[in-house]
Gaussian input, Z-matrix of N, CA and C with variables (Angstrom, degrees):
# hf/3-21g

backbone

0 1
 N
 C     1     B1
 C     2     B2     1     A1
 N     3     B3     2     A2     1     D1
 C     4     B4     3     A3     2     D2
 C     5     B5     4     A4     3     D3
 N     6     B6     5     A5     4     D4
 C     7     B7     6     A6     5     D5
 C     8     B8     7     A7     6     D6
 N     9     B9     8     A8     7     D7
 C    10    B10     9     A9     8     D8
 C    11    B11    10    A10     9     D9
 N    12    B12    11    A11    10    D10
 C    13    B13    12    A12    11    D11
 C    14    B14    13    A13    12    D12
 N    15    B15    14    A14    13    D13
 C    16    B16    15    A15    14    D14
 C    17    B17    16    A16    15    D15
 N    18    B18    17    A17    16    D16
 C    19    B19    18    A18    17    D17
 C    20    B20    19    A19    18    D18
 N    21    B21    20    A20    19    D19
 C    22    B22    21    A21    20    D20
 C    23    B23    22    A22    21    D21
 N    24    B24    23    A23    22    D22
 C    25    B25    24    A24    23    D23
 C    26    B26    25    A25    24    D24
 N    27    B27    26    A26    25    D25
 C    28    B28    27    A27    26    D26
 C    29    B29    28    A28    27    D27
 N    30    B30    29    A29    28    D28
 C    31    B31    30    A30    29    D29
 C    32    B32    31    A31    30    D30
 N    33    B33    32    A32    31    D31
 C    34    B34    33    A33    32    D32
 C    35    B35    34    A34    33    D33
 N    36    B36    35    A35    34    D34
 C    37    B37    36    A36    35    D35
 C    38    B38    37    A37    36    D36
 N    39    B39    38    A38    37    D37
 C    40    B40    39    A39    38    D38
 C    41    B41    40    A40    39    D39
 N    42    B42    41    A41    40    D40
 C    43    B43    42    A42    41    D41
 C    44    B44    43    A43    42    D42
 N    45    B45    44    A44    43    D43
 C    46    B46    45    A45    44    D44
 C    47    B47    46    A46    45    D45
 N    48    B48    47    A47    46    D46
 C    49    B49    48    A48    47    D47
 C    50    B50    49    A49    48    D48
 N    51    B51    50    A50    49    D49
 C    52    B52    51    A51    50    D50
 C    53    B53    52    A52    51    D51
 N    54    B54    53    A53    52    D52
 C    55    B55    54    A54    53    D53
 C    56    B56    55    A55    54    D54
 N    57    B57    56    A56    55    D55
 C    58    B58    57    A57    56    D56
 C    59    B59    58    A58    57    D57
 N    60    B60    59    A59    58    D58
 C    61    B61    60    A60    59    D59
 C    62    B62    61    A61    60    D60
 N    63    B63    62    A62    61    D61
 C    64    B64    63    A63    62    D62
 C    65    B65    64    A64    63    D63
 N    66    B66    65    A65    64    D64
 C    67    B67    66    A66    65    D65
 C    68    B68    67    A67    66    D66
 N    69    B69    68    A68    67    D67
 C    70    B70    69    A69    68    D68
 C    71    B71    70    A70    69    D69
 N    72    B72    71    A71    70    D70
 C    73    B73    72    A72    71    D71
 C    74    B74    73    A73    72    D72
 N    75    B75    74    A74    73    D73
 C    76    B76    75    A75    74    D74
 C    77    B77    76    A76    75    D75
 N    78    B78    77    A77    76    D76
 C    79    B79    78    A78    77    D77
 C    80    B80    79    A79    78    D78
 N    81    B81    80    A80    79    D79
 C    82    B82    81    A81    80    D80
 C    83    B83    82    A82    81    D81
 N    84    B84    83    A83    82    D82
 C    85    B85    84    A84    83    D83
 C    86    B86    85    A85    84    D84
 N    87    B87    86    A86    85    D85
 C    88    B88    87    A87    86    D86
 C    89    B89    88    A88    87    D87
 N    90    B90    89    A89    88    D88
 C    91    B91    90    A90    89    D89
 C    92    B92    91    A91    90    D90
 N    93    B93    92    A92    91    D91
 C    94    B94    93    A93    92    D92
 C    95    B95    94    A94    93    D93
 N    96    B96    95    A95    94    D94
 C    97    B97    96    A96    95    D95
 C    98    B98    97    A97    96    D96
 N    99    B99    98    A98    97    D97
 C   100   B100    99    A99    98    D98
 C   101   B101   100   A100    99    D99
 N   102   B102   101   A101   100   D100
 C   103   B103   102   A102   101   D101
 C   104   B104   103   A103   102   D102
 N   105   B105   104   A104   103   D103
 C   106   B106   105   A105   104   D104
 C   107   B107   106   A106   105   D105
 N   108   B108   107   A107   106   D106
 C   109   B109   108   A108   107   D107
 C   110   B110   109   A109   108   D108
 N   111   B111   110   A110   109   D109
 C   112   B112   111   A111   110   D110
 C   113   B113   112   A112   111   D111
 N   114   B114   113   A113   112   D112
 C   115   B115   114   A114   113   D113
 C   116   B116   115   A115   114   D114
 N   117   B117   116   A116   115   D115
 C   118   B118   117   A117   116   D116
 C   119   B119   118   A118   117   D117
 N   120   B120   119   A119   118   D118
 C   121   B121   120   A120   119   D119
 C   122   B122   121   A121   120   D120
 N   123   B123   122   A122   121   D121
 C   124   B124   123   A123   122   D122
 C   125   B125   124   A124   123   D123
 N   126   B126   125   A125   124   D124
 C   127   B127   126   A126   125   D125
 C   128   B128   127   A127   126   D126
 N   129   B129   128   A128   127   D127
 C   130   B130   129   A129   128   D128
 C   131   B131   130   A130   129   D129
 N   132   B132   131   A131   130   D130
 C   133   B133   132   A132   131   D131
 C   134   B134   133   A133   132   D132
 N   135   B135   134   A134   133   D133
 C   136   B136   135   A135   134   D134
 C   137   B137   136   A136   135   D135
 N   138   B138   137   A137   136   D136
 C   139   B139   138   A138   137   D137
 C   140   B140   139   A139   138   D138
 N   141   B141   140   A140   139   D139
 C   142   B142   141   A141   140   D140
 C   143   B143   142   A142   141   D141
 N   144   B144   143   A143   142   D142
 C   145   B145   144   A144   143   D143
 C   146   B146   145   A145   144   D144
 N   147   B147   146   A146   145   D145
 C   148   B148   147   A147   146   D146
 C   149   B149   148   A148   147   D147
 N   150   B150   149   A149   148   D148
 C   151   B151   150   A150   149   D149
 C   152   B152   151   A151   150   D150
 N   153   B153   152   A152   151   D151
 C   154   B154   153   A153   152   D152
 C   155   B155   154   A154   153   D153
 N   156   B156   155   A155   154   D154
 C   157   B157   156   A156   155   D155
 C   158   B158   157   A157   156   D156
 N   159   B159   158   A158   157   D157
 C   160   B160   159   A159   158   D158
 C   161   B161   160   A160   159   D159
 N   162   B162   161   A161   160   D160
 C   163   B163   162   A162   161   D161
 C   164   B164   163   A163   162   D162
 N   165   B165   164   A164   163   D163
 C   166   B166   165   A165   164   D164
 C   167   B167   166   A166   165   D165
 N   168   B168   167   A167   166   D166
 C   169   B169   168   A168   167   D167
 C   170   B170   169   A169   168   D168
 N   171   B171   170   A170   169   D169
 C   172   B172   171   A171   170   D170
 C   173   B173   172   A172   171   D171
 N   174   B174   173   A173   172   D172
 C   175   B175   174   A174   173   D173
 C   176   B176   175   A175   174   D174
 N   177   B177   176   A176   175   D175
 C   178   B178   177   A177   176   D176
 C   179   B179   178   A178   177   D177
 N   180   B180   179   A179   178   D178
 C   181   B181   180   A180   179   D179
 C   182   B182   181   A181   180   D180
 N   183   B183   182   A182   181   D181
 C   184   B184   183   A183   182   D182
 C   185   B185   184   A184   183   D183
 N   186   B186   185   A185   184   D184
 C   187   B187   186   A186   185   D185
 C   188   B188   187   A187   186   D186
 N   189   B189   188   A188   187   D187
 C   190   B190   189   A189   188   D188
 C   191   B191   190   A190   189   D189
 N   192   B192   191   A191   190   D190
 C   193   B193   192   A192   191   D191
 C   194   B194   193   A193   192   D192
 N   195   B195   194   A194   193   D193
 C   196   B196   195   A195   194   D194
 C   197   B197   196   A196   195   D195
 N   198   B198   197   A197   196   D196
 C   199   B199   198   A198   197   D197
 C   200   B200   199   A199   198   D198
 N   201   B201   200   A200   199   D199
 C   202   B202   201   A201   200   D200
 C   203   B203   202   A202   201   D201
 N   204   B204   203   A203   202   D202
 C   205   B205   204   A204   203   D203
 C   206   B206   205   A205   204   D204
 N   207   B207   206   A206   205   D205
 C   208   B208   207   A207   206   D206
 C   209   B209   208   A208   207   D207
 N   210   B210   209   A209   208   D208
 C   211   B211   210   A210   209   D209
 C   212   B212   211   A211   210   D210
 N   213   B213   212   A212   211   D211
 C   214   B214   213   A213   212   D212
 C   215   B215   214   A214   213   D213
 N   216   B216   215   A215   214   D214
 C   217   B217   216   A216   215   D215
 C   218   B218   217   A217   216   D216
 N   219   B219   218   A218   217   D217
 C   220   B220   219   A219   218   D218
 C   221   B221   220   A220   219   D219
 N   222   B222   221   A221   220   D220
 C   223   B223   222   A222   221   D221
 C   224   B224   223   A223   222   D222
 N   225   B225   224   A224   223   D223
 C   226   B226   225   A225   224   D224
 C   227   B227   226   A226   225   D225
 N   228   B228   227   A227   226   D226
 C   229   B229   228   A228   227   D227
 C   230   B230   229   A229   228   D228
 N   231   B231   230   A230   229   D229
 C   232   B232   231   A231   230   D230
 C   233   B233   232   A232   231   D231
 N   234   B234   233   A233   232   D232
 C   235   B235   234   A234   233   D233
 C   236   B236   235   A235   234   D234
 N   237   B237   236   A236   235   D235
 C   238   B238   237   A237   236   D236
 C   239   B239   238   A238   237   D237
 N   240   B240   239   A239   238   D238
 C   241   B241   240   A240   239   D239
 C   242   B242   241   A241   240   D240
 N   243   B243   242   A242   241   D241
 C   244   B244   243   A243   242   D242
 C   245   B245   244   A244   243   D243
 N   246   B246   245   A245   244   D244
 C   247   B247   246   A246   245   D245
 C   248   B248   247   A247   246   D246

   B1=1.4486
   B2=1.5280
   B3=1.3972
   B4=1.5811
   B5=1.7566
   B6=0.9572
   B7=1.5999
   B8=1.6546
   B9=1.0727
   B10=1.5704
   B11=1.9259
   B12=1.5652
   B13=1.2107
   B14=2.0279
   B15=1.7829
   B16=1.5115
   B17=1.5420
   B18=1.5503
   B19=1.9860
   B20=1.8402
   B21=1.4085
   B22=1.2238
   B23=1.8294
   B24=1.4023
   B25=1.7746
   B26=0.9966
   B27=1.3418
   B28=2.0048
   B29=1.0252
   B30=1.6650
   B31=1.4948
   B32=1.7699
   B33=1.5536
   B34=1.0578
   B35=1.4636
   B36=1.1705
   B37=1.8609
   B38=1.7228
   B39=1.4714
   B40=1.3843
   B41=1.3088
   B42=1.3368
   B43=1.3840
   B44=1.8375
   B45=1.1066
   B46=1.3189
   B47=1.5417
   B48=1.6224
   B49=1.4877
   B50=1.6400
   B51=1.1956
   B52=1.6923
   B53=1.1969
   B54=1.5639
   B55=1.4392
   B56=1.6715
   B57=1.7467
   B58=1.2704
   B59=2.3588
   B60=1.5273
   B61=1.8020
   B62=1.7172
   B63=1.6648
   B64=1.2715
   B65=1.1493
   B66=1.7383
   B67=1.2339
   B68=1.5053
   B69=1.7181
   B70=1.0204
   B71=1.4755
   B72=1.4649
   B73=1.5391
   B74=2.0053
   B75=1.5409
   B76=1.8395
   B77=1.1938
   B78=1.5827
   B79=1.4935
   B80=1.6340
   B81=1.1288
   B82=1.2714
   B83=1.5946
   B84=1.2952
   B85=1.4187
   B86=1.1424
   B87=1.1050
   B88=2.0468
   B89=1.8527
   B90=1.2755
   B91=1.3922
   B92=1.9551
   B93=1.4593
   B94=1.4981
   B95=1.3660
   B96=1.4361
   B97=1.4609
   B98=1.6007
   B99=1.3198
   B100=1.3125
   B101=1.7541
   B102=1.6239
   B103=1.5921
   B104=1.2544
   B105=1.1979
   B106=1.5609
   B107=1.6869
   B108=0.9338
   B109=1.7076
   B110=1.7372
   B111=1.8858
   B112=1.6031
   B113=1.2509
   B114=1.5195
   B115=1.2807
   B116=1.9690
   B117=0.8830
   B118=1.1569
   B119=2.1817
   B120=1.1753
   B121=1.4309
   B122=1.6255
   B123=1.6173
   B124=1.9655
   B125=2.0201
   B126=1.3310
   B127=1.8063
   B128=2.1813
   B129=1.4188
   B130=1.6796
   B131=1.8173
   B132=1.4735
   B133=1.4370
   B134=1.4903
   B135=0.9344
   B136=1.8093
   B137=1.5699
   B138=1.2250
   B139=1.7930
   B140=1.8182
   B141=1.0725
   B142=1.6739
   B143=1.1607
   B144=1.1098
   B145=1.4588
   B146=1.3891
   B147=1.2983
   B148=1.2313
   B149=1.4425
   B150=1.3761
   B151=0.8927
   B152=1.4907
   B153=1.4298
   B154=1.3391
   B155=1.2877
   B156=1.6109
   B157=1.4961
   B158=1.9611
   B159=1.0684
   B160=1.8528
   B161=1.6206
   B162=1.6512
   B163=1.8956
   B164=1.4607
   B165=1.3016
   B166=1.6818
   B167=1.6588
   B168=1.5673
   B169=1.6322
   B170=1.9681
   B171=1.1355
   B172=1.7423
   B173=1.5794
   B174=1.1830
   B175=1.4069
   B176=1.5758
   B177=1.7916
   B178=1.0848
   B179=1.8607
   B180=1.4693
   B181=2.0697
   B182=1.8125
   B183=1.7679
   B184=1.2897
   B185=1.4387
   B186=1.5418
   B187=1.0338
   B188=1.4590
   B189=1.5417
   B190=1.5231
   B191=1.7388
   B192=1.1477
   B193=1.6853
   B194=1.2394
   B195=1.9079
   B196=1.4512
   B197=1.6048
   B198=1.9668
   B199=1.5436
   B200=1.6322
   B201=1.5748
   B202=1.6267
   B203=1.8897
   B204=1.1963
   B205=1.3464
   B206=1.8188
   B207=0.7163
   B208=1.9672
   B209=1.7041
   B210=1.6089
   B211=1.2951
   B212=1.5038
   B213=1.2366
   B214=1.9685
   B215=1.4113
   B216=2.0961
   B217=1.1172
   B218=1.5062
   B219=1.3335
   B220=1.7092
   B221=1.5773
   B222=1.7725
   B223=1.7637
   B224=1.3459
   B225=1.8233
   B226=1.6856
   B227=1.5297
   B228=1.3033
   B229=1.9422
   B230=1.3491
   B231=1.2916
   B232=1.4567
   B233=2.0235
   B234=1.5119
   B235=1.1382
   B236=1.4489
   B237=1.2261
   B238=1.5394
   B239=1.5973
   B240=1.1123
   B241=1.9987
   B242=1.4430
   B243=1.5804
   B244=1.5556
   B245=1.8843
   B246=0.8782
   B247=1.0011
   B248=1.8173
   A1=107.86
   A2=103.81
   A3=97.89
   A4=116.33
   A5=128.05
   A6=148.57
   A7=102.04
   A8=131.18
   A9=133.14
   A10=95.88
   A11=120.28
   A12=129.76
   A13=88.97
   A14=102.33
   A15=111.06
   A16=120.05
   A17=96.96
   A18=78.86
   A19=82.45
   A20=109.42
   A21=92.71
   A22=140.35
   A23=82.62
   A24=108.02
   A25=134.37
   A26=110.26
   A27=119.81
   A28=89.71
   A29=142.71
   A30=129.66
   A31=114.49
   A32=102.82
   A33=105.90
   A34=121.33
   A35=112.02
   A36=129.57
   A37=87.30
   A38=117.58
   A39=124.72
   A40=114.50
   A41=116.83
   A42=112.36
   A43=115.44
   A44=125.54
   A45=109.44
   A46=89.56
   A47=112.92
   A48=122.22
   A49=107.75
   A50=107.44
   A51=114.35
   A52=88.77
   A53=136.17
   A54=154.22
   A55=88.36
   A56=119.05
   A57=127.43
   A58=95.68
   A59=90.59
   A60=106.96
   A61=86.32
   A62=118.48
   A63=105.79
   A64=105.18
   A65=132.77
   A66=122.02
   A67=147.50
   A68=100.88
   A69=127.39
   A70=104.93
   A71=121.29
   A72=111.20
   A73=88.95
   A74=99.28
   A75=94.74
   A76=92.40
   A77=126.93
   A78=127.39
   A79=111.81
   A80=131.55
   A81=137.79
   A82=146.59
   A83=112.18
   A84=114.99
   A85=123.98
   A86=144.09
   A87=132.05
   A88=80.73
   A89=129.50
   A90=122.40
   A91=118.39
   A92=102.94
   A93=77.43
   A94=81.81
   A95=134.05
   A96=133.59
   A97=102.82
   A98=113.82
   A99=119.77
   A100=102.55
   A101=106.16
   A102=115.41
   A103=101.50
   A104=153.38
   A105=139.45
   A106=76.74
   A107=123.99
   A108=117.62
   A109=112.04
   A110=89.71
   A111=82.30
   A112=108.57
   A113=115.28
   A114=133.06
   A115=100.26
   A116=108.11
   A117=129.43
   A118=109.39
   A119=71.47
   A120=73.74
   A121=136.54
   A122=80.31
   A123=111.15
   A124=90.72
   A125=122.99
   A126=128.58
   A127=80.71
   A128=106.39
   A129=112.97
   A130=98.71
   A131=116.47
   A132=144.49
   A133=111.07
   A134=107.32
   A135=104.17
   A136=108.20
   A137=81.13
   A138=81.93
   A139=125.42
   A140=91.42
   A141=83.66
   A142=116.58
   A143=143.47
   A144=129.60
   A145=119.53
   A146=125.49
   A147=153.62
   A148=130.14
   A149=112.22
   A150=114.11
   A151=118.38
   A152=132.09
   A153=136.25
   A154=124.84
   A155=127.32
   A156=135.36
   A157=86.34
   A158=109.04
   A159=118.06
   A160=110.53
   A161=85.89
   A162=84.05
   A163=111.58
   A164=131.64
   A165=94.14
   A166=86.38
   A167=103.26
   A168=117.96
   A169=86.08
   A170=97.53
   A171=92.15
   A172=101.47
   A173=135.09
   A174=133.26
   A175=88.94
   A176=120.85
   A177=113.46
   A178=103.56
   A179=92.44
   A180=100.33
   A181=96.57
   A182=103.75
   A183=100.15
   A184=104.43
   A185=121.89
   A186=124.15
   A187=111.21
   A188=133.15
   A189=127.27
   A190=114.60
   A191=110.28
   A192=115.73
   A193=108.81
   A194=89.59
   A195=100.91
   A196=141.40
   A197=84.00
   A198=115.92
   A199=99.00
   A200=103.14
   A201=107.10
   A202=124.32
   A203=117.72
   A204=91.75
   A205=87.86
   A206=126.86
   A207=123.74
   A208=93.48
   A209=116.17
   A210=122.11
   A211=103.66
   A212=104.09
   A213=102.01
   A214=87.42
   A215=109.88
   A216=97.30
   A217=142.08
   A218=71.41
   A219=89.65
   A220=115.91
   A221=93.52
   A222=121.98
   A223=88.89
   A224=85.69
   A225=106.67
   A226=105.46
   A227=96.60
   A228=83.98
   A229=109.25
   A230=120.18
   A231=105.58
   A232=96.73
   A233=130.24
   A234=111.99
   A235=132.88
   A236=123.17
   A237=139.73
   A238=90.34
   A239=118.90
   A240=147.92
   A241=88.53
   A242=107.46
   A243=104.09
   A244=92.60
   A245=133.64
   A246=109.52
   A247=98.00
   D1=116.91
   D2=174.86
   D3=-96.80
   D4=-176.52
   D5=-172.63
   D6=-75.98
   D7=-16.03
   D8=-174.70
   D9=-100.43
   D10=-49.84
   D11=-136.93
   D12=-85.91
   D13=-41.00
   D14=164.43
   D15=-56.97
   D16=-11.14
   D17=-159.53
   D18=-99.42
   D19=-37.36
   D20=-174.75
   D21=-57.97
   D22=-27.41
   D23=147.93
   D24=-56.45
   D25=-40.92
   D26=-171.54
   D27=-88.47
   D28=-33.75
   D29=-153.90
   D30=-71.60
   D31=0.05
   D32=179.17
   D33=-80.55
   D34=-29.02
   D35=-145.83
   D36=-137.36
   D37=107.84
   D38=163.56
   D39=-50.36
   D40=-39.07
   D41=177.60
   D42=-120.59
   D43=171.13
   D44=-160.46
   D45=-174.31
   D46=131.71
   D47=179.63
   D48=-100.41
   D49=170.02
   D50=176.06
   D51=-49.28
   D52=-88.56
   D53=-122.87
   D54=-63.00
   D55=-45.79
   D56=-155.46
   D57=-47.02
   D58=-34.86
   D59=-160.54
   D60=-61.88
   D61=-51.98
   D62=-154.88
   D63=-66.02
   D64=-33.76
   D65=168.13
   D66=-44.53
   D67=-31.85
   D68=-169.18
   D69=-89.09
   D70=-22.42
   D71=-169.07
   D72=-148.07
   D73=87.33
   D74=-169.89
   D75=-77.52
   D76=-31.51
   D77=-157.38
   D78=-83.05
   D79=-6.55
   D80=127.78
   D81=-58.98
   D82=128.70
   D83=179.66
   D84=-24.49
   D85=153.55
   D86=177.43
   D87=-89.88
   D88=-66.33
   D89=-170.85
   D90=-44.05
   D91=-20.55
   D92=-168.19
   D93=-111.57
   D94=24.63
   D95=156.17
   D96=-71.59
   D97=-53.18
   D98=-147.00
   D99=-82.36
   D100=-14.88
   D101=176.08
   D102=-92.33
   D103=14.51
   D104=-158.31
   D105=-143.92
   D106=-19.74
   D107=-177.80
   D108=-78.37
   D109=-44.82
   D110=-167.29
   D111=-104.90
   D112=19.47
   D113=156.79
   D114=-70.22
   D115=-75.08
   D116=-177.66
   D117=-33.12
   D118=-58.62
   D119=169.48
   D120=-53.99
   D121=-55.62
   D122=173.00
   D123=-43.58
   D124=-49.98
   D125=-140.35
   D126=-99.27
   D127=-4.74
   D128=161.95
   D129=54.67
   D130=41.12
   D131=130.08
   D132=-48.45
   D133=-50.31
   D134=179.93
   D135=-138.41
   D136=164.48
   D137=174.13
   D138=-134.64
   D139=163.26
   D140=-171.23
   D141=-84.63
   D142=146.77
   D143=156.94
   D144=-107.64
   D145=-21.78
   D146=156.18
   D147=-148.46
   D148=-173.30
   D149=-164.71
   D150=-81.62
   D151=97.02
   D152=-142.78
   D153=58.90
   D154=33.61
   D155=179.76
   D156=-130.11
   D157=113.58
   D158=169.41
   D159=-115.58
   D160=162.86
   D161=170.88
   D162=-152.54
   D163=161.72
   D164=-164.71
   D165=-91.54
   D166=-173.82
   D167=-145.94
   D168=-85.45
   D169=-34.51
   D170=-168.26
   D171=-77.88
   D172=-12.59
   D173=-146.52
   D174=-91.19
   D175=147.03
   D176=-173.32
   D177=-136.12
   D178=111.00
   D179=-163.32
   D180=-67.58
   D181=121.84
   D182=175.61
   D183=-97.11
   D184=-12.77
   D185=-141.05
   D186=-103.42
   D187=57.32
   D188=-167.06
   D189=-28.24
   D190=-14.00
   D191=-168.75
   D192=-66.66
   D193=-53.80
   D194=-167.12
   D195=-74.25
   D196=-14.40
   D197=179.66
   D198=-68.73
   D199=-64.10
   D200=170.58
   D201=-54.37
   D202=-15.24
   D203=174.22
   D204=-87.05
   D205=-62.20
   D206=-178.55
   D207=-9.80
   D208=-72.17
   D209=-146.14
   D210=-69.54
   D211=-8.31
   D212=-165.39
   D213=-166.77
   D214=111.52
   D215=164.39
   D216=-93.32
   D217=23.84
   D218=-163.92
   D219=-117.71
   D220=17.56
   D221=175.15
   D222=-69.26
   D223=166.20
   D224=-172.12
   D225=-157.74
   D226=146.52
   D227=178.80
   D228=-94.13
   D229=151.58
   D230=-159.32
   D231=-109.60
   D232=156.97
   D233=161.27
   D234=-37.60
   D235=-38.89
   D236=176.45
   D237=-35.61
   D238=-59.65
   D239=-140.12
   D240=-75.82
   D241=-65.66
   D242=-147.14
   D243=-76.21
   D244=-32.79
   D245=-168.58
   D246=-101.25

């Protein structure tokens, strides 16, 4: 998996979990997933937001919702919110 073939994948999904990578590339190693990631990161291609929650570096989160269900999956929108 190279750095072009990942971004064109990630460019879909602002945010993107570890597990999201193993899905996306089964026919690859989980280890040289997890080295091409924090490679990637280290060269600040992507960024972390947590701990196994990434996003790529150009991608820009409009969506406070979507950041918060990532950060807490057990967030909720509250009436206050939706309306």
């Amino acid at each position: 998996m190279d750095f072009q073939t990942f971004r064109l994948k990630a460019k879909d999904y602002p945010l993107f979990k570890y597990v999201d990578l193993l899905k996306w590339f089964p026919d690859d190693n989980e280890q040289t997933i997890k080295q091409n990631l924090k490679f990637w990161v280290k060269k600040e291609q992507f960024e972390r937001i947590i701990k196994g929650v990434y996003k790529l570096k150009e991608t820009e989160i409009k969506d406070e919702f979507l950041l918060a269900s990532y950060l807490d999956e057990s967030s909720y929108i509250s009436l206050e919110s939706a309306l």
